[in-house]
KEKE-3310 file (N, C-alpha, C; in steps of 0.2 Angstrom, whole numbers, plus 5000, padded with zeros to 4 digits):
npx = (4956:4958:4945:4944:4954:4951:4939:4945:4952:4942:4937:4948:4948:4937:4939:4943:4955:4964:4981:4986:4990:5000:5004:5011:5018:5019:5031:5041:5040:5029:5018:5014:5005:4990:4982:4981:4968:4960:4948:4946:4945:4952:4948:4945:4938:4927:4931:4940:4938:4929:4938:4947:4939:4935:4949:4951:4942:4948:4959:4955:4950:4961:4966:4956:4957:4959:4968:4986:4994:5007:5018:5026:5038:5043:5047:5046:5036:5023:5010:4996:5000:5011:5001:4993:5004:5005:4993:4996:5002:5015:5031:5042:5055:5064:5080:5082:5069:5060:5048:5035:5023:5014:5003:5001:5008:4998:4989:4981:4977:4982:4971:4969:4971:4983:4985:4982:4986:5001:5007:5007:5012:5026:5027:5022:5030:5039:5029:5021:5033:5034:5023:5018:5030:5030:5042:5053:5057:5071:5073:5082:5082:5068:5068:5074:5065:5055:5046:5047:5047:5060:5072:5081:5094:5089:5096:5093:5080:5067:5069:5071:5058:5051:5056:5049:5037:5037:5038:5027:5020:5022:5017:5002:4987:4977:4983:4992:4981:4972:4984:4987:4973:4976:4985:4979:4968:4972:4976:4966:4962:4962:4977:4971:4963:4965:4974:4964:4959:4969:4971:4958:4958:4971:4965:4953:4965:4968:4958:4959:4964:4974:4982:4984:4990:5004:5009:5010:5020:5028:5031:5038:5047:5048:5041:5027:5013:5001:4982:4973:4962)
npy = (5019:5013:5015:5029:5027:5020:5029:5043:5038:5038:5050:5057:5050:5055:5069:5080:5088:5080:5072:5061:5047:5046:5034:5033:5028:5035:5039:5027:5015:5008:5000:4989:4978:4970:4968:4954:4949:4936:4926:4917:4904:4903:4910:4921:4938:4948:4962:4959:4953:4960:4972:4966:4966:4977:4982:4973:4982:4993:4990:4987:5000:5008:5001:5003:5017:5025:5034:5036:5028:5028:5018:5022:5018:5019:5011:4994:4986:4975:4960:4967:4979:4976:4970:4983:4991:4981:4986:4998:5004:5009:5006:5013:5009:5013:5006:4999:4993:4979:4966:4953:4944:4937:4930:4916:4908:4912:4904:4909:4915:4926:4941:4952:4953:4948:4934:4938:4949:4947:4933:4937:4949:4945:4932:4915:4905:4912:4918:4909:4905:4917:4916:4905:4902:4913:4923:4934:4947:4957:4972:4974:4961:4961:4971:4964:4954:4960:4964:4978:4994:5002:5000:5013:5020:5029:5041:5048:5043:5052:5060:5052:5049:5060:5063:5054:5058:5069:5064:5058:5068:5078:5071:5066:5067:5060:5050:5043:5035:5031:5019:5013:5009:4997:4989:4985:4978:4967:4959:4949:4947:4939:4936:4943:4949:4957:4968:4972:4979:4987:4994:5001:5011:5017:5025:5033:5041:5050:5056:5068:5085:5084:5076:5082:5092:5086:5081:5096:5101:5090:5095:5107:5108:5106:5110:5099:5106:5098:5094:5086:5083)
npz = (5083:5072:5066:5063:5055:5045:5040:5037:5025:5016:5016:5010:4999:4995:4991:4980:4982:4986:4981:4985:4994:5011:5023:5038:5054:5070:5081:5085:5076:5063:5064:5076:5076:5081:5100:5108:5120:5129:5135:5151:5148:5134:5124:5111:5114:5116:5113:5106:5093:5089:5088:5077:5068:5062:5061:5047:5041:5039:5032:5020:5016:5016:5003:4995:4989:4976:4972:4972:4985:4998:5009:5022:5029:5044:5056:5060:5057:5058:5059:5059:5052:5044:5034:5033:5024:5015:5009:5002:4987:4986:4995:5006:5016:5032:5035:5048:5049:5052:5048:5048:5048:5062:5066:5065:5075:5087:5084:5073:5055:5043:5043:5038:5022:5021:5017:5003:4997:4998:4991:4980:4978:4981:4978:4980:4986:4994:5001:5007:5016:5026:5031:5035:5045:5052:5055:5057:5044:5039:5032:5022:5018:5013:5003:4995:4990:4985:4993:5000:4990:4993:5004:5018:5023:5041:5040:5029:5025:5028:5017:5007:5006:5001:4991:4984:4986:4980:4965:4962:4964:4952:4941:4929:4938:4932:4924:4934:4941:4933:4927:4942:4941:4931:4933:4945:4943:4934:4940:4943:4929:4915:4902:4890:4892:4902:4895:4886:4893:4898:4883:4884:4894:4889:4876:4885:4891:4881:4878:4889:4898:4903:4895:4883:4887:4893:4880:4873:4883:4881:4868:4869:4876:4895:4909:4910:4917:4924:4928:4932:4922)
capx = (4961:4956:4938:4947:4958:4944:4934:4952:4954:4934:4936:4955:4947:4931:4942:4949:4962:4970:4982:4990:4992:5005:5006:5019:5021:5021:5035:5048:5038:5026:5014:5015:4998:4983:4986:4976:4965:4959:4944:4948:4946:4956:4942:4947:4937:4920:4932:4947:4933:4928:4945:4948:4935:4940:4958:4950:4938:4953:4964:4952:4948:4965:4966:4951:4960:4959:4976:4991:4997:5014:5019:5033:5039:5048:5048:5046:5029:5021:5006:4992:5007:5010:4995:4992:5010:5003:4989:4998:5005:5021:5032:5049:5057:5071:5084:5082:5063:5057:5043:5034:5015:5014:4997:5001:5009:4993:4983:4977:4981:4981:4965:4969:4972:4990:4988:4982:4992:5009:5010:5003:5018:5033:5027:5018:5034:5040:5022:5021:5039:5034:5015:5017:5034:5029:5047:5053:5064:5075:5073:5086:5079:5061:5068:5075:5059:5050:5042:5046:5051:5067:5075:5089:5097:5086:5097:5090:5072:5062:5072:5070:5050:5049:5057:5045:5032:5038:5040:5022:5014:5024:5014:4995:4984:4972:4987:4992:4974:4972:4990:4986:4968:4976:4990:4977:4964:4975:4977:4959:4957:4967:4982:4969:4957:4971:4977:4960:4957:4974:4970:4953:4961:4975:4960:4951:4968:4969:4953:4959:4965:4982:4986:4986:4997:5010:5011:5013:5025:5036:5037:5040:5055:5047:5036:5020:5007:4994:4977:4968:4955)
capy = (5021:5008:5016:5034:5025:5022:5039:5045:5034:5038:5056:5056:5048:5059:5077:5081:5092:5077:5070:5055:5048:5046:5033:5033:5029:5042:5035:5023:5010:5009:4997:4982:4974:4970:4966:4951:4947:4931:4923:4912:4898:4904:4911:4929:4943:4951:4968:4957:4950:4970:4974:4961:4968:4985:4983:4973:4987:5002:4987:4988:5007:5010:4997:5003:5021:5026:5039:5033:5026:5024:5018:5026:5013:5021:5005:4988:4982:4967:4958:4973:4984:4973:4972:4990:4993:4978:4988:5003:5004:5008:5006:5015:5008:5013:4999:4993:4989:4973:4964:4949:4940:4933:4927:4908:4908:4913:4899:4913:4916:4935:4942:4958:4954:4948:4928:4939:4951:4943:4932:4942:4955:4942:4924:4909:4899:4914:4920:4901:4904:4920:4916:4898:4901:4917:4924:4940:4947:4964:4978:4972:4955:4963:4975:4959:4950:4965:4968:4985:4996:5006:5002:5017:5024:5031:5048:5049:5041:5058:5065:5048:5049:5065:5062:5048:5060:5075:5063:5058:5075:5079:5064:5068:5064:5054:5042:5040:5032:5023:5016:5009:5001:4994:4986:4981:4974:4963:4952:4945:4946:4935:4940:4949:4953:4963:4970:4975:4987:4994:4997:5004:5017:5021:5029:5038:5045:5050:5061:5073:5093:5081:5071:5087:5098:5084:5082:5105:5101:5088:5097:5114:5104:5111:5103:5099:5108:5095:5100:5080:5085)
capz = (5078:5062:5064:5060:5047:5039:5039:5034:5019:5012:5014:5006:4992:4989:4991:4975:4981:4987:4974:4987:5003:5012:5026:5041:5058:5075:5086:5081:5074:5058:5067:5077:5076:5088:5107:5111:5125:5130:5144:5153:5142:5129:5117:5111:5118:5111:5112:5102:5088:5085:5084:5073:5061:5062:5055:5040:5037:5038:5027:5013:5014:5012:4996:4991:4989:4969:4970:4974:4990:5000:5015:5023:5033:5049:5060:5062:5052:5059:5061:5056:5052:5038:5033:5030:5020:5009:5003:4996:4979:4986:5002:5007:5024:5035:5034:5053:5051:5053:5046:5049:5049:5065:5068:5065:5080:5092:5082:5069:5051:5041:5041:5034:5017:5022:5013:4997:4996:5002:4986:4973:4977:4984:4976:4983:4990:4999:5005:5012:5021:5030:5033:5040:5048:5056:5055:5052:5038:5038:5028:5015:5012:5011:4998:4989:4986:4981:4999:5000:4985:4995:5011:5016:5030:5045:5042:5021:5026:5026:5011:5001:5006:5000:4984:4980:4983:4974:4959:4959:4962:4945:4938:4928:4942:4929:4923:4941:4944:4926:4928:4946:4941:4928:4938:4951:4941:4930:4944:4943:4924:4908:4900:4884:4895:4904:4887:4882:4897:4895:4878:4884:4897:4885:4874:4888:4895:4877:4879:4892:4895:4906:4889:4879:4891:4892:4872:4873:4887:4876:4862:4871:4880:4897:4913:4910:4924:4925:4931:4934:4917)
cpx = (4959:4949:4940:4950:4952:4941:4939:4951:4948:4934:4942:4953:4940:4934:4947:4952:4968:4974:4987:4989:4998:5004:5009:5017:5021:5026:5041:5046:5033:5019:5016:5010:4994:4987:4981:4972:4961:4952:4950:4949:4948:4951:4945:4939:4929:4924:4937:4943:4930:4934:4948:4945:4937:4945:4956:4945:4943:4958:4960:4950:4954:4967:4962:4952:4962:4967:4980:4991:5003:5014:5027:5034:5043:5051:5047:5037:5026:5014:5002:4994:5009:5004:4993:4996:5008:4997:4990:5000:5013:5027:5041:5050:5063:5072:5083:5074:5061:5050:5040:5026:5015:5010:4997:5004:5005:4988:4979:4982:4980:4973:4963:4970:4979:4989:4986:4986:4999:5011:5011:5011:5027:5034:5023:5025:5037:5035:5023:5025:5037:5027:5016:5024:5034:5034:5048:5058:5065:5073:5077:5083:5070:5062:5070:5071:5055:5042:5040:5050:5058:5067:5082:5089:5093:5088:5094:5082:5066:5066:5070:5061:5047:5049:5050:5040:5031:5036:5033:5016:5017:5019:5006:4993:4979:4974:4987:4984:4973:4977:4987:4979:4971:4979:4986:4971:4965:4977:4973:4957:4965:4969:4977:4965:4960:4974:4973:4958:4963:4973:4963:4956:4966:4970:4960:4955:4968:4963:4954:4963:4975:4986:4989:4992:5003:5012:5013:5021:5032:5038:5038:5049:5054:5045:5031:5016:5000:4987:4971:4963:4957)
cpy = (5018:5012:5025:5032:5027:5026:5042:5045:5038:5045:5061:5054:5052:5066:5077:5084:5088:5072:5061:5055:5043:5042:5031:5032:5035:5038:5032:5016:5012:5007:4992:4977:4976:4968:4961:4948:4940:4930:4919:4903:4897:4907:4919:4932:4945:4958:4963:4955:4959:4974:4971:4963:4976:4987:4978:4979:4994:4997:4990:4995:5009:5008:5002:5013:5020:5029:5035:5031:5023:5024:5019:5022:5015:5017:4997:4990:4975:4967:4963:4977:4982:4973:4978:4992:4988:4982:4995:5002:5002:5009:5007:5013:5010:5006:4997:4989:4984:4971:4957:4949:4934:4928:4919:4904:4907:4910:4903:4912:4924:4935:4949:4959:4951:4940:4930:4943:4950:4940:4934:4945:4950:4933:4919:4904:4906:4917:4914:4904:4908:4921:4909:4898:4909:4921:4930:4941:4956:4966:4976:4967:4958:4967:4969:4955:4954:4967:4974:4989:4998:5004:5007:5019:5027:5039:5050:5045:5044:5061:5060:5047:5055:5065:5058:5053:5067:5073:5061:5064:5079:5076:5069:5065:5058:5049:5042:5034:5027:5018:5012:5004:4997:4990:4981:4976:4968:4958:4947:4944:4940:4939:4948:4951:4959:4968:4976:4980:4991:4998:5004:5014:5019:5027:5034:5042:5051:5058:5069:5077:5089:5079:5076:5092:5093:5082:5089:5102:5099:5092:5104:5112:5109:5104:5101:5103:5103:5098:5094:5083:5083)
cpz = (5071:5061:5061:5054:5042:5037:5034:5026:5015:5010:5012:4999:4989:4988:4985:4975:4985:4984:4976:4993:5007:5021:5034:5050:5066:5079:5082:5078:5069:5063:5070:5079:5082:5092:5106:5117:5125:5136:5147:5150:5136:5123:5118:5113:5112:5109:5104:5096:5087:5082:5077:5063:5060:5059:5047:5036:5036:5033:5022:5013:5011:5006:4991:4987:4979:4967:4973:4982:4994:5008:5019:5030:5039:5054:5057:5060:5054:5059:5055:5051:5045:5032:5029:5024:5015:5004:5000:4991:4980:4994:5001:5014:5026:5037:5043:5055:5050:5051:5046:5049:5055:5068:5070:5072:5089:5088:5076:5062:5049:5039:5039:5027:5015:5017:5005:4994:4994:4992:4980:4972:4979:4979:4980:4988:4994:5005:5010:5018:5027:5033:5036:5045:5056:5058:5053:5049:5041:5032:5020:5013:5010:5004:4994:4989:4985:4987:5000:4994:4985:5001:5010:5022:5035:5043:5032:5021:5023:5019:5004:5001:5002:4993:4980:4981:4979:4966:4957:4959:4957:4941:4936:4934:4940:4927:4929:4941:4940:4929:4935:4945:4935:4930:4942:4949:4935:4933:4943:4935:4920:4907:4894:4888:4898:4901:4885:4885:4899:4891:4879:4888:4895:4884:4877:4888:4887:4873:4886:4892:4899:4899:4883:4880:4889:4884:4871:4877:4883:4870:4862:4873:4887:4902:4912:4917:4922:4930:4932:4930:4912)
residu = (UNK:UNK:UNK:UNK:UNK:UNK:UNK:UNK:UNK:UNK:UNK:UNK:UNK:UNK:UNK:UNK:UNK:UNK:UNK:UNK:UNK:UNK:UNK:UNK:UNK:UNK:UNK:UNK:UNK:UNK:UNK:UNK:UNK:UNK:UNK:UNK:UNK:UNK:UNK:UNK:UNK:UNK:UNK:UNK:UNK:UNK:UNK:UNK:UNK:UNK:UNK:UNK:UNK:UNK:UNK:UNK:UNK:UNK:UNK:UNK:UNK:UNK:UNK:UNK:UNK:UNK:UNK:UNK:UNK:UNK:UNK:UNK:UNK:UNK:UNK:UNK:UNK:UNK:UNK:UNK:UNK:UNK:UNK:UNK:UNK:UNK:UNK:UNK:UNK:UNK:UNK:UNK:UNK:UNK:UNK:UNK:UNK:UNK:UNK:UNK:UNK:UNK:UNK:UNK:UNK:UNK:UNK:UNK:UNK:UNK:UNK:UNK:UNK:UNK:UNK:UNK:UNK:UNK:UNK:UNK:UNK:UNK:UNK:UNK:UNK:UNK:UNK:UNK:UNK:UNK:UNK:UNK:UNK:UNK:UNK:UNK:UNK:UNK:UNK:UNK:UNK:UNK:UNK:UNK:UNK:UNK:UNK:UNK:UNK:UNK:UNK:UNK:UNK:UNK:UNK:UNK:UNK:UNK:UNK:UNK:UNK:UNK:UNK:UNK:UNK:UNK:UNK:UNK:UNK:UNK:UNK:UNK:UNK:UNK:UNK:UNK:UNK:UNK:UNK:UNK:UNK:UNK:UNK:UNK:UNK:UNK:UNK:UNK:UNK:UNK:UNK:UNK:UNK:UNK:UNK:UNK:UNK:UNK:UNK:UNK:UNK:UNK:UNK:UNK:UNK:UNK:UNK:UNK:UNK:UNK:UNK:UNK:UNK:UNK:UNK:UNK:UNK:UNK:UNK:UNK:UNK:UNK:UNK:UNK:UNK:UNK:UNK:UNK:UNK)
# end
């Protein structure tokens, strides 16, 4: 399944008739990590060490995703699970799902992305709490430190997923893509270095047939039709 993720993700990101992705869960859960196996002597497995690599290669494809991505949280999030929803842009969950990094507990730490991730988006003293304590949080508290962008009701879930992606297939599909490198690559540079390549991809957007419709748009007082040119 991580070896399809990945293919997924590469061939999501080369088709450009596709403007986002979307995700979610089959069942009643989002994910709940790896299974792992042992010898006899407690050393993980040659299958558990492939697997292992696996889900970091389907993390980072999904990261590595230029257009937008959300994850549509339908269950309970753990371990891998987490993982994966850390490397969308944006994550909507039903209010009874659960999240957690549980690794610390079977002697491991996150090796999806989850100790870079976690702080970036929640902070460093609470990344600590839920990566060395290995605890899970609900729905609510995950939306109150800025884990997941929406928890809501199981029975408004699919309507409020739907929403969030009505609202970006509105969106230019060119800003959408500046706007997120801009976002994700100011984590690694200085404040003016981060400045300078706002300023640099303001410009560019500033060159295309999207920039121009939505300038027609506003001063028609209409929608724009974007056309990603």
């Amino acid at each position: 399944m991580a070896a399809e993720l990945t293919a997924f993700c590469q061939t999501a990101e080369d088709d450009d008739t596709v403007e986002l992705v979307v995700l979610t869960g089959n069942g009643t859960s989002f994910c709940l990590g790896l299974e792992y196996t042992t010898d006899k002597t407690g050393t993980a497995t040659a299958q558990d060490i492939q697997a292992q690599f696996g889900e970091l290669r389907c993390v980072e494809a999904l990261a590595a995703i230029t257009k937008p991505t959300l994850a549509a949280l339908n269950g309970d999030a753990l371990g891998v699970g987490l993982e994966l929803a850390l490397a969308c842009d944006l994550r909507v969950a039903i209010e009874s799902a659960r999240f957690a990094l549980p690794h610390i507990a079977q002697g491991l730490i996150p090796f999806g992305g989850g100790t870079q991730r976690l702080p970036r988006l929640v902070g460093q003293a609470k990344a600590l709490e839920l990566i060395l304590l290995g605890e899970s949080i609900d729905a609510q508290e995950a939306q109150r430190i800025g884990l997941v962008t929406t928890a809501v009701p199981a029975s408004t879930f699919t309507t409020r997923v739907d929403e969030v992606v009505q609202n970006l297939l509105e969106k230019g599909p060119i800003a959408l893509r500046l706007g997120k490198e801009a976002v994700h690559k100011a984590m690694d540079l200085t404040l003016d270095q981060g400045l300078r390549l706002e300023e640099d991809l303001y410009a560019l957007l500033q060159t295309t047939q999207d920039r121009a419709e939505g300038v027609r748009a506003f001063l028609g007082k209409k929608k724009p039709t974007f056309v990603g040119q």
